[in-house]
C-alpha positions as CSV (number, residue, x, y, z in Angstrom):
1,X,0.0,0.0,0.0
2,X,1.7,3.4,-0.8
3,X,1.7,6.2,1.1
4,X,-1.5,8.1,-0.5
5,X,-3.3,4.6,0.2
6,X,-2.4,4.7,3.6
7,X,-3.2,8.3,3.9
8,X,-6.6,8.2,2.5
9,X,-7.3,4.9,4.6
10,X,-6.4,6.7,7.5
11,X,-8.9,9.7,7.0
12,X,-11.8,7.0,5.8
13,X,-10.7,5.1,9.4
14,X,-10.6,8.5,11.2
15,X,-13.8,9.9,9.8
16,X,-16.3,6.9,9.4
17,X,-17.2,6.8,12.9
18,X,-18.2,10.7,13.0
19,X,-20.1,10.5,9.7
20,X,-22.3,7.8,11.1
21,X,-23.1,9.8,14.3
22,X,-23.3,13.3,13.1
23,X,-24.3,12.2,9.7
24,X,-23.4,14.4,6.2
25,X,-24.6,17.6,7.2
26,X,-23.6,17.3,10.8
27,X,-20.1,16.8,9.6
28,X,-18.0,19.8,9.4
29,X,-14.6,19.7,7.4
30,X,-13.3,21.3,10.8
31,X,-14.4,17.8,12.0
32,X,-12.7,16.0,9.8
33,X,-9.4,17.8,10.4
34,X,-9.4,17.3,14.3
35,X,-10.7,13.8,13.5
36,X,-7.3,13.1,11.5
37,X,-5.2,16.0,12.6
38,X,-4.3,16.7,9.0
39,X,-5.0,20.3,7.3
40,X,-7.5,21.0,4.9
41,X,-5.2,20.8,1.8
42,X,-3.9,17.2,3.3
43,X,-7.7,16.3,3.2
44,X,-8.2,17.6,-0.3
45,X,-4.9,15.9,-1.5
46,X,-6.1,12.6,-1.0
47,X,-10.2,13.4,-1.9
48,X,-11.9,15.5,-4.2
49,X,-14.5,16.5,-2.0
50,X,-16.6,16.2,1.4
51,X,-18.8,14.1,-0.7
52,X,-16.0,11.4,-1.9
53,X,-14.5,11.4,2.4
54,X,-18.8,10.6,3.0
55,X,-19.2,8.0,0.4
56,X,-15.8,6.2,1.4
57,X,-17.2,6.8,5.1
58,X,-20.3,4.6,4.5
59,X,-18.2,1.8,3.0
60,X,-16.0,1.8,5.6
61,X,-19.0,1.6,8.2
62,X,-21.2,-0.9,6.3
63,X,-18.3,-2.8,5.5
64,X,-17.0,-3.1,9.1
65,X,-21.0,-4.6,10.2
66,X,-21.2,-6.7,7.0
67,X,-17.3,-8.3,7.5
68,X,-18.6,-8.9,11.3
69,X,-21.7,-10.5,10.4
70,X,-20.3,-12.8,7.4
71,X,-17.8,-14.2,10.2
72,X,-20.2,-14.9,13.1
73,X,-22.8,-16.9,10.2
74,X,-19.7,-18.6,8.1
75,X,-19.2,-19.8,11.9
76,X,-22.5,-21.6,11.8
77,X,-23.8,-24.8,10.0
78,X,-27.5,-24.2,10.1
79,X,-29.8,-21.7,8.3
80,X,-31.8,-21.2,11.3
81,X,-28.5,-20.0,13.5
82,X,-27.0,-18.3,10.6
83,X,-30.2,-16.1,10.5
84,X,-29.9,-16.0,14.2
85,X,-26.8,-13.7,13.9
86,X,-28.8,-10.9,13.0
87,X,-30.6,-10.7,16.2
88,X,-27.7,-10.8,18.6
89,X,-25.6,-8.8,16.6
90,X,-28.8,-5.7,16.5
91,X,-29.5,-6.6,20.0
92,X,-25.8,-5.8,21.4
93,X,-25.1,-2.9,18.8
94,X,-24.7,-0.3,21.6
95,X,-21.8,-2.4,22.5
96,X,-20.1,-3.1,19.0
97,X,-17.8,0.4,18.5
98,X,-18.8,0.2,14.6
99,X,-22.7,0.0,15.7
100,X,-22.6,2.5,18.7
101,X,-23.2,5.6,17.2
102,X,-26.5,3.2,15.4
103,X,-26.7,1.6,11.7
104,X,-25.5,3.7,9.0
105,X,-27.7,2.2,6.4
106,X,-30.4,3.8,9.1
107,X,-28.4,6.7,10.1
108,X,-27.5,7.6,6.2
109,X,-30.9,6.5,4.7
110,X,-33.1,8.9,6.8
111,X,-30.9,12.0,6.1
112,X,-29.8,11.3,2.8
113,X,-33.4,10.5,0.9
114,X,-33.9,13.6,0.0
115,X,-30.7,15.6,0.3
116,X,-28.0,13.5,-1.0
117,X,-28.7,11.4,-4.0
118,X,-25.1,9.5,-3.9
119,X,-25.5,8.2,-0.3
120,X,-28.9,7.6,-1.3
121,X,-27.9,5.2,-3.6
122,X,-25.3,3.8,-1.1
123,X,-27.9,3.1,1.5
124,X,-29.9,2.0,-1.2
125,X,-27.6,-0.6,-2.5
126,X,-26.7,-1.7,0.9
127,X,-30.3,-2.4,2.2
128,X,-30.5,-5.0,-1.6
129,X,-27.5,-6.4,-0.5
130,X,-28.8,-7.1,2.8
131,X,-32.1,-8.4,1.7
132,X,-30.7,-10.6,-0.8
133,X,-28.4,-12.4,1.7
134,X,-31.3,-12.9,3.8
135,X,-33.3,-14.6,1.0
136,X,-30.2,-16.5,-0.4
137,X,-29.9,-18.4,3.5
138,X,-33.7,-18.7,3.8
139,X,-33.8,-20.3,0.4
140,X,-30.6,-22.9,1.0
141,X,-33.1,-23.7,4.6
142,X,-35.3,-24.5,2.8
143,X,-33.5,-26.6,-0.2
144,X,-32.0,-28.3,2.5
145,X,-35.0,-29.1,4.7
146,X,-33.9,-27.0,7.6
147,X,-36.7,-24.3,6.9
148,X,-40.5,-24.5,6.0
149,X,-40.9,-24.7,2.4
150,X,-43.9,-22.5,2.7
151,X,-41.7,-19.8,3.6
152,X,-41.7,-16.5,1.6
153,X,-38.0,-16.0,1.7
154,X,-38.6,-11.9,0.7
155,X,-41.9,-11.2,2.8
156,X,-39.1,-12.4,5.8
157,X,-36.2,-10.8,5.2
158,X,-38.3,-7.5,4.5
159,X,-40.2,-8.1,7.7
160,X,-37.0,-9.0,10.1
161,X,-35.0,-6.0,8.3
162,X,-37.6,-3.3,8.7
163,X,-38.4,-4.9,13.0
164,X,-34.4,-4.6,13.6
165,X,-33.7,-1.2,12.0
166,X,-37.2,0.4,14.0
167,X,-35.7,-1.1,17.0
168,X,-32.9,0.5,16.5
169,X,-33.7,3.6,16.1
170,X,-36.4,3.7,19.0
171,X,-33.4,2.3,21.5
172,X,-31.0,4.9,19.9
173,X,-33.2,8.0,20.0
174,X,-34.3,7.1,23.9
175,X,-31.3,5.3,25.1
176,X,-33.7,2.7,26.4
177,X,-33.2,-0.9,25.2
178,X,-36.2,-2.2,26.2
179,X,-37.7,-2.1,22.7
180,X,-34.9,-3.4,21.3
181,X,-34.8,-6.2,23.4
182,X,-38.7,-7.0,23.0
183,X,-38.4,-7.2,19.0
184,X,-34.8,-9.4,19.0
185,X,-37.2,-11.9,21.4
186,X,-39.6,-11.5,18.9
187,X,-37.4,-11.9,16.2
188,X,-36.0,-15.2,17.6
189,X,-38.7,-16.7,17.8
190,X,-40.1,-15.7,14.2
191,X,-36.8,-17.5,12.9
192,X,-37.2,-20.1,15.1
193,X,-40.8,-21.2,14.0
194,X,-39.3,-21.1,10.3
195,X,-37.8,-24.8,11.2
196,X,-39.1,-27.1,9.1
């Protein structure tokens, strides 16, 4: 990796975190410098824009929950505790430094609908990729007789996406888990009752 590589890595490291809790408006380049402790012109050396540092920003943070997710389920033989991960990893994201400041397909997707059409389309693209995976380990259960075959593998993963990011946002605006922890039970035992 050369030195620019590094340098830009560093800022994406540096800044991801603040992006995701103060989202694209809330992020000052002021922030970004005291966040890396580089200069505006190091900043501009390495990206065009606020707008490139934001989009690399959401990579780095949607990368960081996908890369943690992919390693907890490739631990796990069965559909039913591969879809599993999803609960405990949303139920414990106040304690997961990439999750803390909340999900930023949440955090990006409610400020950037309208405003931003670039993270828009990142949040956008993330949310497919994350339903798609769903479906694709529903549909192996159920090729491999560990799931209901009457199971409507997108109806689910729709349903189980749409309950874990309103939990979150309810226990991140109120700093009360409770809700949270009501719709992972919930949760669990909707993926549960999917064994065939």
């Amino acid at each position: 990796m050369s030195k620019a590589e590094r340098t830009k890595q560093f800022i994406i490291e540096k800044t991801a975190p603040i992006f995701n809790a103060k989202g694209y408006m809330g992020t000052s380049m002021n922030d970004i410098m005291h966040a890396t402790g580089l200069t505006k012109g190091s900043i501009y050396g390495n990206f065009e824009n606020k707008d490139e540092v934001a989009l690399a920003a959401f990579d780095h943070n949607f990368g960081a929950i996908v890369s943690y997710i992919r390693l907890k389920i490739e631990a796990r033989p069965k559909m039913i505790d591969k879809l599993l991960v999803y609960t405990e990893t949303y139920r414990n994201f106040l304690k997961l430094s990439f999750l803390k400041a909340g999900c930023p397909i949440l955090n990006t997707s409610s400020e950037a609908d309208d405003t931003h059409p670039m993270l828009r389309k990142k949040a956008v693209n993330a949310l497919k990729l994350w339903q798609t995976s769903l479906e694709q380990y529903i549909e192996i259960g159920i090729k491999t007789n560990e799931i209901k075959a009457t199971t409507n593998a997108a109806e689910f993963s729709a349903i189980l996406m749409s309950l874990i990011e309103g939990a979150v946002m309810q226990a991140k605006v109120t700093g009360d888990s409770t809700v949270l922890n009501f719709t992972m039970d919930f949760l669990e035992k909707m993926i549960k009752e999917l064994k065939a």
